[in-house]
Every structure is written in structure tokens, then in C-alpha cells.
ChimeraX commands (.cxc) that place a marker at each C-alpha (Angstrom):
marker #1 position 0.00,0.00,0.00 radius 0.5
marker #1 position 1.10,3.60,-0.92 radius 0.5
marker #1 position 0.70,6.46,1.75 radius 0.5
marker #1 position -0.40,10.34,0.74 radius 0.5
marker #1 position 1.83,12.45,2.78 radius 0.5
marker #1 position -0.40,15.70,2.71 radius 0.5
marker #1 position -1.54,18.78,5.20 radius 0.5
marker #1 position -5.16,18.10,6.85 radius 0.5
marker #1 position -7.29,20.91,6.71 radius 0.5
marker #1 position -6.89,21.54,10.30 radius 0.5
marker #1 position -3.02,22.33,9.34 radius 0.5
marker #1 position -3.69,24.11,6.62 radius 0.5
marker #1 position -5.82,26.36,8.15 radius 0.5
marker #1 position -2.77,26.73,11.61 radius 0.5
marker #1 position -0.62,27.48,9.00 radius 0.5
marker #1 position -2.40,30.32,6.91 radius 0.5
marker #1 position -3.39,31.73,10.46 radius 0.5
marker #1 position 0.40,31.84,11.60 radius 0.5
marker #1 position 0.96,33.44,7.99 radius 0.5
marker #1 position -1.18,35.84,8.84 radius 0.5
marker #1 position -0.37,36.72,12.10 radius 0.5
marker #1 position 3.47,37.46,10.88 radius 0.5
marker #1 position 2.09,39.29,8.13 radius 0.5
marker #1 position 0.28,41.44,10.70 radius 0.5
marker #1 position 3.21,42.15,12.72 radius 0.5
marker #1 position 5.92,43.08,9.97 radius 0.5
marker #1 position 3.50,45.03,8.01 radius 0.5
marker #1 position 3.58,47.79,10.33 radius 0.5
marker #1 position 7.31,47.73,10.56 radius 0.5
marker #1 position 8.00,47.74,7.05 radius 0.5
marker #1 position 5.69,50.52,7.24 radius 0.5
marker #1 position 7.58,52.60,9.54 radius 0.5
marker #1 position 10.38,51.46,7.36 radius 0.5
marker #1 position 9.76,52.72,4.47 radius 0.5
marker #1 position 8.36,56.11,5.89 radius 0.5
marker #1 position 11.80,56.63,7.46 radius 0.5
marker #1 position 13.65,55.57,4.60 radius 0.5
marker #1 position 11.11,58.72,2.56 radius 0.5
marker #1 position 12.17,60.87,5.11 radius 0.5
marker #1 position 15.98,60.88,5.27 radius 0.5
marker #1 position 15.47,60.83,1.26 radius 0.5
marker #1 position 13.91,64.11,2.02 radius 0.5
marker #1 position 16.62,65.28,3.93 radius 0.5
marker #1 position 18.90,64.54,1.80 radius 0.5
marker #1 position 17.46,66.79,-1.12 radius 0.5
marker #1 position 16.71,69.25,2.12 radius 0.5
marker #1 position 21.21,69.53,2.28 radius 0.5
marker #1 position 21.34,69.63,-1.42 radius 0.5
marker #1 position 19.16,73.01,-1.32 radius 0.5
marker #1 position 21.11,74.05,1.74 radius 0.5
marker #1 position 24.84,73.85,-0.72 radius 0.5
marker #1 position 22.77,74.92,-3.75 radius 0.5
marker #1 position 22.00,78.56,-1.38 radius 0.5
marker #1 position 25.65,78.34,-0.54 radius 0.5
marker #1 position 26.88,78.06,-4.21 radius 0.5
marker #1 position 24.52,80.79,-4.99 radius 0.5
marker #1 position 25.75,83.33,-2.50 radius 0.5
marker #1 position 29.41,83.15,-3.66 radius 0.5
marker #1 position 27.99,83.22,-7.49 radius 0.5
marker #1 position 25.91,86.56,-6.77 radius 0.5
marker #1 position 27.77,88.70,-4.50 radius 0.5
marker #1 position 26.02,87.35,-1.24 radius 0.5
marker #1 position 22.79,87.44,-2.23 radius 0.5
marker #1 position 19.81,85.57,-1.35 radius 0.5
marker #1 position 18.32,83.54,-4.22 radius 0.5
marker #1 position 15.17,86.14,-4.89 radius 0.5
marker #1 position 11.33,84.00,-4.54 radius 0.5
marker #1 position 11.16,84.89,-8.47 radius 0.5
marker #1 position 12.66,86.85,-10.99 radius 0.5
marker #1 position 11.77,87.94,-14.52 radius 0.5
marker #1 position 13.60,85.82,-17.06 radius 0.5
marker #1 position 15.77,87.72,-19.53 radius 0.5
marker #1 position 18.42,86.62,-21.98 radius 0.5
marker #1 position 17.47,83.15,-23.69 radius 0.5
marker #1 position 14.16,82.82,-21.08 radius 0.5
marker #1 position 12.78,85.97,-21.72 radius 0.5
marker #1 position 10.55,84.81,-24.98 radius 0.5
marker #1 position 8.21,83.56,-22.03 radius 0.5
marker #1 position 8.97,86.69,-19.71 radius 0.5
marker #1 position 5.15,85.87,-18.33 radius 0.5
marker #1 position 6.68,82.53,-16.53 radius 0.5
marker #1 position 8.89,84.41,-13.56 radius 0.5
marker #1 position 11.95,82.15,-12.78 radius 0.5
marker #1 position 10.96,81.06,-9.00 radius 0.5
marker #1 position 13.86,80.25,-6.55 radius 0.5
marker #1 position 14.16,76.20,-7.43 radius 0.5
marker #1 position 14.59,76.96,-11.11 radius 0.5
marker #1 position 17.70,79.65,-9.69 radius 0.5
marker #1 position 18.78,76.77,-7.50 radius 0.5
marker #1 position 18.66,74.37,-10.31 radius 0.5
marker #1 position 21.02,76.70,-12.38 radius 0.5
marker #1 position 23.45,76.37,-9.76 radius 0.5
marker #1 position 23.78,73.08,-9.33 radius 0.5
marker #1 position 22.93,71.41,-12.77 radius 0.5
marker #1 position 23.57,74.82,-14.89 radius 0.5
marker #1 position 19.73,74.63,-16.66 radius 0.5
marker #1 position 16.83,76.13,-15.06 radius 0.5
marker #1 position 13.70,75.17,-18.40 radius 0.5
marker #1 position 13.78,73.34,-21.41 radius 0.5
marker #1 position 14.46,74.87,-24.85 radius 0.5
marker #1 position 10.82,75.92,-25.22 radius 0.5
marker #1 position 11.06,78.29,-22.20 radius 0.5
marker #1 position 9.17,75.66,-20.08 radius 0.5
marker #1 position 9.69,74.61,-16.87 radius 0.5
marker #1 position 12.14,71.84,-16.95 radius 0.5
marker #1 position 9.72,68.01,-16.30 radius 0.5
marker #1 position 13.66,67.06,-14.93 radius 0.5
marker #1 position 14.31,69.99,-12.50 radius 0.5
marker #1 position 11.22,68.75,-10.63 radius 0.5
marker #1 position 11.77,65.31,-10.69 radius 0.5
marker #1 position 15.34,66.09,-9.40 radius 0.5
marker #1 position 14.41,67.77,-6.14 radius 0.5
marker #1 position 10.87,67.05,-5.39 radius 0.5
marker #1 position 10.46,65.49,-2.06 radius 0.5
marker #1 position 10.15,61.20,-1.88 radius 0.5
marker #1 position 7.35,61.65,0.50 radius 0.5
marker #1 position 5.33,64.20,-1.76 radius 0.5
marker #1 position 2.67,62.51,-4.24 radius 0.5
marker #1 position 3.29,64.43,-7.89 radius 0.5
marker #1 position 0.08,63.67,-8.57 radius 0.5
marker #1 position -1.20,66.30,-6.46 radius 0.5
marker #1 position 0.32,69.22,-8.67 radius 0.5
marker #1 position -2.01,67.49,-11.32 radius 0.5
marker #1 position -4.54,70.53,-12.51 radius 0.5
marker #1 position -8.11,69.67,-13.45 radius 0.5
marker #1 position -6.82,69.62,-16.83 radius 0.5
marker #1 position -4.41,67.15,-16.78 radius 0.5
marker #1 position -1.15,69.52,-16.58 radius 0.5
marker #1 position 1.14,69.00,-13.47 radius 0.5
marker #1 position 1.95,72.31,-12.26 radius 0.5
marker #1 position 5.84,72.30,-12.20 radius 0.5
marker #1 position 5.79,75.16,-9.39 radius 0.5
marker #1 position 4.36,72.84,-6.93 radius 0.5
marker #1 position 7.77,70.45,-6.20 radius 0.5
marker #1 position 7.00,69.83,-2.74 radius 0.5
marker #1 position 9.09,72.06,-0.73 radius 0.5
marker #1 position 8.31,75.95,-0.38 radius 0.5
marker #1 position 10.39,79.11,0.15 radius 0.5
marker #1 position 10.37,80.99,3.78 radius 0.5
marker #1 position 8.78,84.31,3.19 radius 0.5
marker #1 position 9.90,85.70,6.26 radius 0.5
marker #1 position 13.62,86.50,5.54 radius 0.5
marker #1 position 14.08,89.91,8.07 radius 0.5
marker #1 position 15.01,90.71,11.27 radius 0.5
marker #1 position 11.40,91.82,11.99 radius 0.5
marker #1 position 9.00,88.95,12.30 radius 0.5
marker #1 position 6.43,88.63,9.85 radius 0.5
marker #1 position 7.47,90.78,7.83 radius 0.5
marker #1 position 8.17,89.45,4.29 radius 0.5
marker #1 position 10.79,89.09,1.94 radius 0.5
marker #1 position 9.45,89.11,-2.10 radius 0.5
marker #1 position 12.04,90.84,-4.57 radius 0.5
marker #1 position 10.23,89.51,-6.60 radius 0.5
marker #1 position 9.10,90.17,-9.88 radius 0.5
marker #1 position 10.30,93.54,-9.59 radius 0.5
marker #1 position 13.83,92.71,-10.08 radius 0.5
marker #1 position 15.16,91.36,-13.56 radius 0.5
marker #1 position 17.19,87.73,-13.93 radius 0.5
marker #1 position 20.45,90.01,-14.88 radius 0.5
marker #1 position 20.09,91.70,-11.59 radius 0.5
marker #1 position 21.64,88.35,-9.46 radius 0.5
marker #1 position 19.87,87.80,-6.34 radius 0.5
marker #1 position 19.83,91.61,-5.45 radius 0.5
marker #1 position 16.56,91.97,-3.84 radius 0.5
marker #1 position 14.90,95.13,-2.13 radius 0.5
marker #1 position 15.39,95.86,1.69 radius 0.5
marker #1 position 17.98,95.52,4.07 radius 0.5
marker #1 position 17.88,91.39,4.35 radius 0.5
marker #1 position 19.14,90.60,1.37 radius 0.5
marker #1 position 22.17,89.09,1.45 radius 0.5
marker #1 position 23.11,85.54,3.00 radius 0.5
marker #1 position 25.61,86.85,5.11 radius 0.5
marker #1 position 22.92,89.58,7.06 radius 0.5
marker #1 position 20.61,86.92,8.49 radius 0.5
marker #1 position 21.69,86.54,12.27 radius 0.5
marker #1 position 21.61,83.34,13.93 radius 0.5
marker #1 position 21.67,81.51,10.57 radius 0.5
marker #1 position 22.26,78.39,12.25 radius 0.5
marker #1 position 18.20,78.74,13.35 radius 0.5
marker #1 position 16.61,80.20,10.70 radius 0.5
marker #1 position 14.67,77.92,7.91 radius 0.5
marker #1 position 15.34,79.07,4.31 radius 0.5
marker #1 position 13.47,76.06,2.68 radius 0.5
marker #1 position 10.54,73.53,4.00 radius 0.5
marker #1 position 8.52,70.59,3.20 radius 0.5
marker #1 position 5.35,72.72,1.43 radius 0.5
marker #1 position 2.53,72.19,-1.29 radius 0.5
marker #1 position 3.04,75.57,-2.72 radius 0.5
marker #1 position 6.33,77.07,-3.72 radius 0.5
marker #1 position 6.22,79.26,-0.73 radius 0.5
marker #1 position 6.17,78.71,3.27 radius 0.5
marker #1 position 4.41,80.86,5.89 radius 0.5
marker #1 position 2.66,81.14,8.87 radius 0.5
marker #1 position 0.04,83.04,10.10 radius 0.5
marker #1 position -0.90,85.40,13.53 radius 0.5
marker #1 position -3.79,86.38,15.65 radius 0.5
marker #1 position -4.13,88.46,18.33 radius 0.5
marker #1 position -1.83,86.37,20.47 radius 0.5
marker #1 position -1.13,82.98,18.65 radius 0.5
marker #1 position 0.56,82.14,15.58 radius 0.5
marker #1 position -0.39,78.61,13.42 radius 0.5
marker #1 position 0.06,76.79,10.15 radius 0.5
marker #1 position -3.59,77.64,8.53 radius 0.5
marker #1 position -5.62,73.90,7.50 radius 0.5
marker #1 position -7.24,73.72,4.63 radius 0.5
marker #1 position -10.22,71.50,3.87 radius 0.5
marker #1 position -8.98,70.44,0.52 radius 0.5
marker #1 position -7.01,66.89,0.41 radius 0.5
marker #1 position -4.55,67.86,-2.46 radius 0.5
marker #1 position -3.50,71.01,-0.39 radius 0.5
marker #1 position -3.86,70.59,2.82 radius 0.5
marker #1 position -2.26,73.31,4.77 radius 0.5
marker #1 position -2.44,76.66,2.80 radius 0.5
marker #1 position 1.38,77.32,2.79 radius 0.5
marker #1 position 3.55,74.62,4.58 radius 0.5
marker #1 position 3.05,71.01,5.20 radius 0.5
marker #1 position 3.91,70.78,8.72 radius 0.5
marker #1 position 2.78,66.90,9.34 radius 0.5
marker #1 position 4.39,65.33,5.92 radius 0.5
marker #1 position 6.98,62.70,7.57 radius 0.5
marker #1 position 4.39,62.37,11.01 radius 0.5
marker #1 position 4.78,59.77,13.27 radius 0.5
marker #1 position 1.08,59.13,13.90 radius 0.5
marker #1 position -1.53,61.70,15.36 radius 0.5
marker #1 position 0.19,64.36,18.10 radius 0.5
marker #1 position 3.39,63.39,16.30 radius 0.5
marker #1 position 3.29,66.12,13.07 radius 0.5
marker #1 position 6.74,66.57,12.00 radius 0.5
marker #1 position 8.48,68.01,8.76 radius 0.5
marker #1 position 11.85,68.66,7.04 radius 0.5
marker #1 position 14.01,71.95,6.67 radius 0.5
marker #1 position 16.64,73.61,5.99 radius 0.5
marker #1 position 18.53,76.73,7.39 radius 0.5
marker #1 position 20.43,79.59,6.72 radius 0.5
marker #1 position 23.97,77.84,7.23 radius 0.5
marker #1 position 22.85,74.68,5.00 radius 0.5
marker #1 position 22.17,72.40,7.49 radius 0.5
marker #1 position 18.88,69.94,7.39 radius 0.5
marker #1 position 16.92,68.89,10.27 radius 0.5
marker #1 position 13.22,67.19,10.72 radius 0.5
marker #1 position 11.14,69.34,13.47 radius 0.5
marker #1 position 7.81,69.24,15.08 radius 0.5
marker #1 position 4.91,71.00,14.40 radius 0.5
marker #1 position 5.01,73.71,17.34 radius 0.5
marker #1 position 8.65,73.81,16.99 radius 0.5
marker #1 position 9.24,74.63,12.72 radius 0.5
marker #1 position 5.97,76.84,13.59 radius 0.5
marker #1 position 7.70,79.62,15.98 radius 0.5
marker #1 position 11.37,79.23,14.28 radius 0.5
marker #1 position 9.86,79.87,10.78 radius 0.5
marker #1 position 7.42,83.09,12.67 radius 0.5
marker #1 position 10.09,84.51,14.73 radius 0.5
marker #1 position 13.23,82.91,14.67 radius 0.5
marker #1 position 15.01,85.73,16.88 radius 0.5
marker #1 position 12.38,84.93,19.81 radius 0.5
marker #1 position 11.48,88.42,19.59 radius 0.5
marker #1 position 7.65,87.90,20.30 radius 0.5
marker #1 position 5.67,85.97,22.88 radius 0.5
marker #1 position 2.96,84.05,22.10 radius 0.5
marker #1 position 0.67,82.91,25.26 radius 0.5
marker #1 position -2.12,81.03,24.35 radius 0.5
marker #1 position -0.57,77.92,23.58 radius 0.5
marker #1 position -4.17,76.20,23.67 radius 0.5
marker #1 position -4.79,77.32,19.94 radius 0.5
marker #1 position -1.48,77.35,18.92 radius 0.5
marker #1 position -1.82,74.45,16.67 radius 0.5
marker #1 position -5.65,76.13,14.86 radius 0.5
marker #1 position -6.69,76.16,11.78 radius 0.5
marker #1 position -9.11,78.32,10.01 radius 0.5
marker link #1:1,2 radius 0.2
marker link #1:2,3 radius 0.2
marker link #1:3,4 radius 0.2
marker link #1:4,5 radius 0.2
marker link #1:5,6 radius 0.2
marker link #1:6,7 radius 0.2
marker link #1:7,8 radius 0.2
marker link #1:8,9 radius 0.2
marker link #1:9,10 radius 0.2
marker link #1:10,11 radius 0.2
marker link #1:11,12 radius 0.2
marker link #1:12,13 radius 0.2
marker link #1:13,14 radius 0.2
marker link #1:14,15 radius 0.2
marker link #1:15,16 radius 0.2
marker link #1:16,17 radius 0.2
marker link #1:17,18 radius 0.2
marker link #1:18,19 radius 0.2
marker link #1:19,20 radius 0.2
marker link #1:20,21 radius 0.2
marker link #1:21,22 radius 0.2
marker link #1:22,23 radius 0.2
marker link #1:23,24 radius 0.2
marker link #1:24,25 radius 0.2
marker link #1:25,26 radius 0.2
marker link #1:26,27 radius 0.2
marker link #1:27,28 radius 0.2
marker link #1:28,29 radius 0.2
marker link #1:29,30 radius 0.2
marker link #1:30,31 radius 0.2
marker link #1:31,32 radius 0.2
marker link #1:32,33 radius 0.2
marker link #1:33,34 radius 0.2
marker link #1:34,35 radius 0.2
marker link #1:35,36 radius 0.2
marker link #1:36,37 radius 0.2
marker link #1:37,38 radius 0.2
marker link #1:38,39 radius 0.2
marker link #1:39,40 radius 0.2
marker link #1:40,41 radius 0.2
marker link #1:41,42 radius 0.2
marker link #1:42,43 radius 0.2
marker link #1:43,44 radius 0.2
marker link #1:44,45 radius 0.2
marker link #1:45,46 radius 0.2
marker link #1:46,47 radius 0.2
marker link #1:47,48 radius 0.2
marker link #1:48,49 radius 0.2
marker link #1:49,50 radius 0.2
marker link #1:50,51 radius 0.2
marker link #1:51,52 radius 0.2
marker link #1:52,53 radius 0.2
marker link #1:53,54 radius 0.2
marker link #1:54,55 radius 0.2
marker link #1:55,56 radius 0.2
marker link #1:56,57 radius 0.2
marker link #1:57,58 radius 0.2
marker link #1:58,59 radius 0.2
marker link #1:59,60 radius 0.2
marker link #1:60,61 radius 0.2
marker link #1:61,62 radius 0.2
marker link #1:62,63 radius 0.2
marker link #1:63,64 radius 0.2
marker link #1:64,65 radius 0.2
marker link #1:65,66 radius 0.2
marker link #1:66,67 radius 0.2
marker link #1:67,68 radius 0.2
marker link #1:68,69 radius 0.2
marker link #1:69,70 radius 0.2
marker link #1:70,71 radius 0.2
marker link #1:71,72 radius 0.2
marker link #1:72,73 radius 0.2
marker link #1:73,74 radius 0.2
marker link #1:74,75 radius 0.2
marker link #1:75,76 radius 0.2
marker link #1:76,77 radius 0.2
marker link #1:77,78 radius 0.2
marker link #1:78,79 radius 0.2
marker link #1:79,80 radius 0.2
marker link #1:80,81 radius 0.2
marker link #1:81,82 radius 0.2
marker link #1:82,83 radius 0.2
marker link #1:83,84 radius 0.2
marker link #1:84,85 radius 0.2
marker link #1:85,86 radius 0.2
marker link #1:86,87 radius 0.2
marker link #1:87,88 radius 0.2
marker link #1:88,89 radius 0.2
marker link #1:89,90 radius 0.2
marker link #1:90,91 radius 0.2
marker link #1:91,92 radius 0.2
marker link #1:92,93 radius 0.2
marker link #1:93,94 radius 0.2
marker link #1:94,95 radius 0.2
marker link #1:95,96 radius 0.2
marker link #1:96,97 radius 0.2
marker link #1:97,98 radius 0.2
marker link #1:98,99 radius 0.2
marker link #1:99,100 radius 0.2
marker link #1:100,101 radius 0.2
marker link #1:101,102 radius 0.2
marker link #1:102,103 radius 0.2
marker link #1:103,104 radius 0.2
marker link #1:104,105 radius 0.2
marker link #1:105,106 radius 0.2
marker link #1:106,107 radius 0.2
marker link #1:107,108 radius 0.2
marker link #1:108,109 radius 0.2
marker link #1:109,110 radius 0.2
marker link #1:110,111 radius 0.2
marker link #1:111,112 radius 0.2
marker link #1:112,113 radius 0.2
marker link #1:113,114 radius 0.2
marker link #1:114,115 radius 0.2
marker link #1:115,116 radius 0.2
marker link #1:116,117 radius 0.2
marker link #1:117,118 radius 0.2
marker link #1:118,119 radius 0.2
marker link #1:119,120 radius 0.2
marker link #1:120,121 radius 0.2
marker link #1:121,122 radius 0.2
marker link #1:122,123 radius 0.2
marker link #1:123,124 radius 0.2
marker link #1:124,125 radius 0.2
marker link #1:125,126 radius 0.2
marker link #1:126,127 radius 0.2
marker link #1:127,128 radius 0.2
marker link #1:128,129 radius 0.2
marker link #1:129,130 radius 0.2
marker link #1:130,131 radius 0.2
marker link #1:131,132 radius 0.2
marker link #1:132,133 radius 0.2
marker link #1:133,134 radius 0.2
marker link #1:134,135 radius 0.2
marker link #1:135,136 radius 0.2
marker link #1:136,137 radius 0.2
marker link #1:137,138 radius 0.2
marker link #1:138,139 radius 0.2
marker link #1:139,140 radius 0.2
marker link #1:140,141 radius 0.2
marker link #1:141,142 radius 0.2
marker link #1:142,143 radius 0.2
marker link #1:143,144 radius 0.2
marker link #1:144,145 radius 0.2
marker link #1:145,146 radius 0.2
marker link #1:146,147 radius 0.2
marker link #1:147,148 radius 0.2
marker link #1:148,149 radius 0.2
marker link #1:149,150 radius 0.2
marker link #1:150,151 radius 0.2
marker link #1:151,152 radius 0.2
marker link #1:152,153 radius 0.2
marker link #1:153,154 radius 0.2
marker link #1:154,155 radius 0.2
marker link #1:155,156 radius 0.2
marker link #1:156,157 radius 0.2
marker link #1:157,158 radius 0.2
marker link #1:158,159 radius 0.2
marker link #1:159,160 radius 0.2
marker link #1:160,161 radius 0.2
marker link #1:161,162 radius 0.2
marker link #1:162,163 radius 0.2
marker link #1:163,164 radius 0.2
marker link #1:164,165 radius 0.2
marker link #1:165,166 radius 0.2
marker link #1:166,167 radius 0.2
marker link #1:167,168 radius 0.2
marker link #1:168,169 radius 0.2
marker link #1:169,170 radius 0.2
marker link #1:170,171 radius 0.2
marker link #1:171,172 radius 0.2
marker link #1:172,173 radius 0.2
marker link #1:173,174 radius 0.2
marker link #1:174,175 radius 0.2
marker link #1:175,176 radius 0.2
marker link #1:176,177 radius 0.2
marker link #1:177,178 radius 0.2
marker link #1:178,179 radius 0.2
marker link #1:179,180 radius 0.2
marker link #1:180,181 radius 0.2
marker link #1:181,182 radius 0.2
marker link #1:182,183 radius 0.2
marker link #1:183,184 radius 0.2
marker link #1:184,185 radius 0.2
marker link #1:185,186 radius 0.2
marker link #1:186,187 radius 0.2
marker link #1:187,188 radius 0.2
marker link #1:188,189 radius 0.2
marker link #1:189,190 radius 0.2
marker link #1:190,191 radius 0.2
marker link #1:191,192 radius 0.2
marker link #1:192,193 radius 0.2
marker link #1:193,194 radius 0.2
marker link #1:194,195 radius 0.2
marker link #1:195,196 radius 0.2
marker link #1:196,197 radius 0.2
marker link #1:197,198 radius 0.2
marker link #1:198,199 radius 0.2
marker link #1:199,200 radius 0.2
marker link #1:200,201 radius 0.2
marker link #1:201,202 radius 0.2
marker link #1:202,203 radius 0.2
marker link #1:203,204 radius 0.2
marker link #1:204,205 radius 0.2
marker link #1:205,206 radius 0.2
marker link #1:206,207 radius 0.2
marker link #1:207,208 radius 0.2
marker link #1:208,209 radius 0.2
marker link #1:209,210 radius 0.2
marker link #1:210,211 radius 0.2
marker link #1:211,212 radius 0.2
marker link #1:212,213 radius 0.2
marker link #1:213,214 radius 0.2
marker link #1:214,215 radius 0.2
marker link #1:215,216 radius 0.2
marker link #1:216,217 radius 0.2
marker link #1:217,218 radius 0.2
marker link #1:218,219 radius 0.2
marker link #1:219,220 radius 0.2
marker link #1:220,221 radius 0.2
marker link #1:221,222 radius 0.2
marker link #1:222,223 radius 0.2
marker link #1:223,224 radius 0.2
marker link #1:224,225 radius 0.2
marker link #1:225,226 radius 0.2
marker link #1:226,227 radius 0.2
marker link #1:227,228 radius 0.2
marker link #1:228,229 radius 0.2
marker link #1:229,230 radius 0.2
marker link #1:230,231 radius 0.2
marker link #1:231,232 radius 0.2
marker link #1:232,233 radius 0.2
marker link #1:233,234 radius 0.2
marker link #1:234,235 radius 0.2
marker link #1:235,236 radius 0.2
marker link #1:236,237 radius 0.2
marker link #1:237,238 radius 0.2
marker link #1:238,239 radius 0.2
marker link #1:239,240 radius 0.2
marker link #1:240,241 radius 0.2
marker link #1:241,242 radius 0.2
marker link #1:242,243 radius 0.2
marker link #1:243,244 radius 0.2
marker link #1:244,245 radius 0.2
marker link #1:245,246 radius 0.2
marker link #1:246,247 radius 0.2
marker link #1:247,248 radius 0.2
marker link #1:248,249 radius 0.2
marker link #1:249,250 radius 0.2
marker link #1:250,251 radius 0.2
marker link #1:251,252 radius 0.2
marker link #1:252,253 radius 0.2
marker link #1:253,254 radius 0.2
marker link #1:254,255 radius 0.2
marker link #1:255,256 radius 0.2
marker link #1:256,257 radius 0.2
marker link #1:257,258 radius 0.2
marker link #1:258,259 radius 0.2
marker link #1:259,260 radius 0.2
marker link #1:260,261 radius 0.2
marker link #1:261,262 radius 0.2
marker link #1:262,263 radius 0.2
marker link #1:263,264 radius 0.2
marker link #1:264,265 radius 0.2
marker link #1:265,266 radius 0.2
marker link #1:266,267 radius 0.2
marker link #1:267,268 radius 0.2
marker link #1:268,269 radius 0.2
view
């Protein structure tokens, strides 16, 4: 007589369930994982903007790279599309800022958008991406003063370097540089914050593609109470902060103003 070595249902079904059960504990891990592995990719392109504003300084007589400029010499056929700071940035470190059309380079976003940040939320309703949405914005609030912003921009030319208007505008003029973001994980190209009375907070949008109206303060969270985001500062250095913290250094990075009520610090409109 032959004998049928073979699982009984009994251990089929043990085994599936122990299957399972693994599954269910590594899943979670691999999912951490992968969201640190996103992260430190974001940091790394975080550091790469950080030597990019270094480069730029010593290439424009200390100047900050402007938010925009107008284009001139072989951009200005499409004068209407202002250069904004990444497309500067991107001349400085891989000498092209559009293709030969006058169009924002498909490349120069790929190159430095964020590993955490879905493309396919630039998407318009036509179809288009919107190459000014790469995932990380620009700190608008560049002077000694807090809130008070920093936009030489369009008003100054591309021929004019990074010459901006005011009395921030060169690299070497920001005190403290060691604490004061330059560039952020964002949706829009930009990066603020916003005041009341006696609070200060990223503003939430109801809108899934945006999310926050200028920032993205919770990109690289940790779970709920855990919102945290990368940056980079003045002196090139990047670092991953938390929500209350990236909101008062971005605000006032001096510590000139108090903010009490730190019950709504965290609102949203």
C-alpha cells in the first residue's frame, strides 16, 4: 500500500493563520520602514538646497536667491513665466533652469521634489502638473522683523543676481543663521505662517490635495500628536522638526515675540 503524505485541513488552516499573524506584525514595521527611509530621502534633497543657497551666495555677490525673478536673456521669450527660486537653485547646481521651449524643466522637478510628496497632487483639473508645486516651499519671512516678508520679486530682472529690495538681502545679514529655515517641506512654492491676536499657526485647509495653505507641517508624522516636517537653514544644514517647533522658528526665529495662548497654537481656520 502507498501512503499520501499531505496537510489536513486543520493544518492548513494553523498554518495560513500563523501566515497571517506574521504578516500582521511586519506590516507595520516595514511601514515605519519605508516612511523613514522617505524621510531621510527628504533630507537629503533638504542639504542639497542648503549647498545649492551656498553656491549661490558666492555666485551673486552674497545674495539671497530672490522668490522669483523675470527671465531675460534666452528665457525671456516667455517673460510671463517668472523664474521662482528652485529653477535659480537648479542653475546652480545642474547649470539649466527650463527646457528649450522656455518651459519649466519636467527634470528639475523630478530632481528635487520630495520622496514623500505625491506628484500627482500638482495634477490641474486639466491634466497639466503644475511644475511650481515640487514639494518644498520658500520661507517668506527673511528679516530681522517677524512677519514681515521678503518678495524681490518680480520687480527685479534675472540680470540683476539675487539683489533683492530691503535691508535682508544678502546671506551673510541673516543673524543666527544656524536657526533660521530658508526652505521647508510645502505644497506651494512658498512657506508661511500666520498670527492672531496672540497665537501664531500653520492655517488647515479642507482640501485633500492642499492641505495646509502654505507649509506642510505633518508630511513625515509619526502618527496623530506626532506632526513633524523637514528643513533647511540659513547655514545649509537639514533637520526634521515638530509642528510647534518649525511653527515659531519659521514666525520669529530671533524669539522676539511671545505668544501665550498655547491652547490654539496648533488652529486652523
Amino acid at each position: 500500500m502507498t501512503r499520501r503524505n499531505a496537510f489536513t485541513l486543520i493544518e492548513l488552516l494553523v498554518v495560513i493563520s500563523i501566515i497571517a499573524l506574521l504578516i500582521g506584525i511586519l506590516l507595520p514595521a516595514l511601514g515605519a520602514a519605508r516612511q523613514t527611509a522617505r524621510t531621510m530621502g527628504c533630507l537629503s534633497n533638504m542639504r542639497t538646497f542648503g549647498l545649492a543657497h551656498q553656491i549661490y551666495g558666492v555666485d551673486n555677490n552674497g545674495y539671497i536667491v530672490p522668490y522669483a525673478q523675470i527671465p531675460t536673456g534666452a528665457y525671456a521669450a516667455n517673460s510671463t513665466l517668472e523664474l521662482f527660486w528652485f529653477e535659480l537653485l537648479a542653475d546652480t547646481m545642474i547649470s539649466t533652469k527650463r527646457d528649450s521651449s522656455g518651459n519649466r524643466a519636467e527634470f528639475v522637478t523630478d530632481t528635487f521634489v520630495c520622496p514623500a510628496y505625491d506628484l500627482d497632487r500638482s495634477i490641474e483639473a486639466n491634466g497639466v502638473r503644475n511644475q511650481t508645486k515640487i514639494g518644498t516651499g520658500m520661507n517668506l519671512y527673511l528679516f530681522e522683523q517677524p512677519f514681515k516678508r521678503y518678495l524681490p520679486a518680480p520687480t527685479n530682472a534675472e540680470s540683476m543676481g539675487g539683489n533683492g529690495t530691503g535691508e535682508w538681502q544678502k546671506y551673510e545679514n541673516i543673524p543666527n543663521a544656524s536657526g533660521w529655515i530658508i526652505n521647508g517641506d510645502s505644497y506651494e512654492q512658498h512657506m508661511k505662517t500666520y498670527r492672531a491676536s496672540n497665537y501664531i499657526y500653520f492655517q488647515k485647509l479642507n482640501d485633500e490635495r492642499r492641505r495646509w495653505n502654505s507649509g506642510e507641517p505633518d508630511r513625515h508624522s509619526q502618527g496623530q500628536g506626532a506632526e513633524r516636517a523637514n528643513y533647511v537653514f540659513m547655514d545649509g544644514h537639514a533637520s526634521t522638526l515638530g509642528l510647534e517647533e518649525a511653527l515659531f522658528t519659521i514666525s520669529d526665529p530671533l524669539g522676539q515675540e511671545e505668544y501665550l495662548d498655547g491652547s490654539t497654537i496648533f488652529g486652523g481656520n
